[in-house]
N, C-alpha and C positions, 0 to 999 in steps of 0.2 A: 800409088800415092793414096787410092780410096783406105784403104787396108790400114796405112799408116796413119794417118786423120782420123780414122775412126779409134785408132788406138789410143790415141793423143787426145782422144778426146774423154772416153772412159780415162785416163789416168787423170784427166786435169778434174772432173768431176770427184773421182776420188778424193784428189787431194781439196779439193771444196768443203766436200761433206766433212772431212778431218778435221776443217779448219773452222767448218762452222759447228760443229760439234762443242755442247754447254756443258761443263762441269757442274751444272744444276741437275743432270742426270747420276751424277754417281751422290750417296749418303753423304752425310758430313758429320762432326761429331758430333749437335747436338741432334741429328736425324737419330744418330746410333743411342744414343743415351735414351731418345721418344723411345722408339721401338723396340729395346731390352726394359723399360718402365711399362709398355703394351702388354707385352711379352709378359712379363712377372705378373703382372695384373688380372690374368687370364690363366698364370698356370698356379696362384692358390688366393683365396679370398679369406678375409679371418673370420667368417663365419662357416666356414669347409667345403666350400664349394670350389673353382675352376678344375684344372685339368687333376690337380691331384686328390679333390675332393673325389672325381668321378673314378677314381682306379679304388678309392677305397669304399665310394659305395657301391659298386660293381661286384666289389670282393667282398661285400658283406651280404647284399640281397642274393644273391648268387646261390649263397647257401639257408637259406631260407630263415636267415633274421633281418629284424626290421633295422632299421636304419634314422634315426632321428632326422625328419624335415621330409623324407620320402615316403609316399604313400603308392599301398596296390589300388592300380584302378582298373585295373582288369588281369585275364588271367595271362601272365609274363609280363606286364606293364607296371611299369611303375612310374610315379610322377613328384616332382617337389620344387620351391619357389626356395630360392635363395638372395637374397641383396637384389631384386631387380629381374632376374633370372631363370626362368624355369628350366627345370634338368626332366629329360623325357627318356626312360629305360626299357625298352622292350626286350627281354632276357630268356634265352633257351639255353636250359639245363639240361646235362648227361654224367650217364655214371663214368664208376673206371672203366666201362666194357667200350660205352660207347652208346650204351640206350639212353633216348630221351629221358627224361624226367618233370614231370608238370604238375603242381607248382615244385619252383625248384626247391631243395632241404639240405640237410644236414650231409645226403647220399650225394650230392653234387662232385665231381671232381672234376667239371670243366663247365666254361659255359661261353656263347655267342649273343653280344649286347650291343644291340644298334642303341645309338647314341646323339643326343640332341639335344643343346641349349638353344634359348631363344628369348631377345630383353634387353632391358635398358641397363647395363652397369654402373650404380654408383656406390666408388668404395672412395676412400682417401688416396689410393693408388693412382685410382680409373675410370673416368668418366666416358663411357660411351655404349652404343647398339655393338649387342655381340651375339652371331648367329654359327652355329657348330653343327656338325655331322659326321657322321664315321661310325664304326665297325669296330668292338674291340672283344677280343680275344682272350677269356681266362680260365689257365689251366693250374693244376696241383694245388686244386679249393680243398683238400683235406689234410696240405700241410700247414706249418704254422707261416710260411711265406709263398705267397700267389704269384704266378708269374702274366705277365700282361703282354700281347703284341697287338696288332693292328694298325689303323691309319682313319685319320679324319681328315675334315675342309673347314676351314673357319675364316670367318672376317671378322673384324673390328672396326667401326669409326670411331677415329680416339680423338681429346680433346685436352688441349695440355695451353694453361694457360704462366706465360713467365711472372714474376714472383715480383722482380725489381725494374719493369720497365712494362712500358705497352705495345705486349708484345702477345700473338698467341700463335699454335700451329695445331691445322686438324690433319689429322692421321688418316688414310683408309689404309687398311691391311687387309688381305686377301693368302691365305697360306693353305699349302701341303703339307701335313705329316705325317711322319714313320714312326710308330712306335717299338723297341726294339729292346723285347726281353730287361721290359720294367718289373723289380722284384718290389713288393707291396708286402712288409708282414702287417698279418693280420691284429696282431694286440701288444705293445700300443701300436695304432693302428699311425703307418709314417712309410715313406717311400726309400727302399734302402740300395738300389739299383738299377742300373739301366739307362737310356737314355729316348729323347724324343726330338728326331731332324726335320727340321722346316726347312721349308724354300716358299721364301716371301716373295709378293708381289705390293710394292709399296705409294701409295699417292701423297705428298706432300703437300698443305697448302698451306703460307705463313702470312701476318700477316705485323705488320710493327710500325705504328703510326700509321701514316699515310699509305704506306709503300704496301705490295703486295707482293708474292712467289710462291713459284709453284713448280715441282717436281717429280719425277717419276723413278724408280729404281727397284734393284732387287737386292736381297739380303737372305745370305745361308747362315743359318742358322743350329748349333745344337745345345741343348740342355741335357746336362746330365746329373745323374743322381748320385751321393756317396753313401757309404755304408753308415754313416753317423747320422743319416735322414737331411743332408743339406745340397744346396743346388747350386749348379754352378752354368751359366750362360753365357755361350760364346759366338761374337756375329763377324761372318767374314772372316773363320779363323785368328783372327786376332786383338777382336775386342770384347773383354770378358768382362762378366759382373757374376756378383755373386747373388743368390736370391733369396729372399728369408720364404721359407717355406709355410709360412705358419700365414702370412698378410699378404704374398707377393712383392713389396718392397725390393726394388734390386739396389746394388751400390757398387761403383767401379772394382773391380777386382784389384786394382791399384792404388785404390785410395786408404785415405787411415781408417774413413768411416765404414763398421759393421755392422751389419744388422744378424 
């Protein structure tokens, strides 16, 4: 009887925890609308900066031109302030053989750049502290199209205020990515392949009038790039938006409005 009762008694907790289980744990749609506007807001800024700023100044200092807004501040270092945001480049350059190269040049045909934003974001997009780090990887710097791999860590605290009622919701974001055989041609200088998969880690807090909520969740994420330099972002396989590349602006992939 001990054996049984104790069975009985795990199953009935199980079914407890089932039942007290909050659907304030899983997104909801306008969680998913936040965090693909996050999301866009961070992968380009219309001043050239977020993540797609960073694959083409990567792919430009790499080969030993300057870069508008980036400056050397030491030898492989490079630095520059964009909308809120400093972008920090530490850059080791090699030829085709494989030997270093310092400072990097025109002879470059790969190079290893640790990477780092850090600042207060304000665009019309995106209002919040955004801190990044990661490793990125660029090889075939002597064709007319660079190829990009690596991985970073980024957070975001976002802050997204509704429009037609008082209401607001702050965002914490916390994510992994993969960066995976992004092609970058170099002039005009636009992102024509590849893709970059997140695995979010999400804090919710809302608040609308009086009332307040708050929730926790995760969100897979990938953004991929077309050969026409446009973007397309997809969360939980099947909530997509499209993302203007040029401001970060995203818009339901279903909807009439494009950007």
């Amino acid at each position: 009887m001990g054996a049984k009762r104790d069975w009985m008694l795990v199953g009935c907790s199980a079914l407890f925890a089932l039942l007290g289980r909050s659907d304030s744990d899983k997104p909801t749609e306008n969680d998913y609308d936040s965090v693909a506007q996050a999301l866009g807001g961070v992968t380009a800024t219309d001043d050239g900066g977020g993540e797609i700023g960073t694959m083409i100044d990567v792919s430009t200092i790499a080969t030993g031109s300057p870069r508008i807004g980036i400056d050397l501040t030491a030898s492989g270092s490079f630095s520059g302030t964009r909308l809120g945001l400093t972008y920090d480049y530490d850059v080791a350059c090699a030829d085709a053989a494989g030997a270093p190269i310092d400072p990097c040049s025109s002879a470059s045909d790969s190079a290893a750049v640790n990477v780092k934003w850090s600042g207060e974001l304000d665009t019309a997009v995106l209002s919040g502290s955004v801190t990044r780090t990661g490793m990125i990887k660029v090889s075939n710097l002597k064709s007319g199209t660079v190829t990009i791999a690596g991985e970073g860590s980024l957070t975001v605290d976002a802050h997204f205020d509704a429009l037609l009622r008082d209401a607001t919701r702050d965002y914490h974001l916390s994510y992994d990515a993969d960066y995976r055989d992004l092609l970058v041609q170099r002039a005009p200088a636009k992102v024509l392949g590849g893709s970059i998969h997140y695995t979010l880690d999400v804090e919710r807090k809302a608040t609308n009038g009086d009332r307040e909520s708050s929730a926790n969740f995760s969100i897979d994420a990938e953004l991929t790039f077309d050969a026409n330099g446009g973007a397309k972002l997809t969360l939980d396989g099947d909530h997509s938006y499209v993302v203007n590349t040029g401001t970060g602006v995203v818009a339901n992939a279903n909807a009439d409005t494009k950007t």
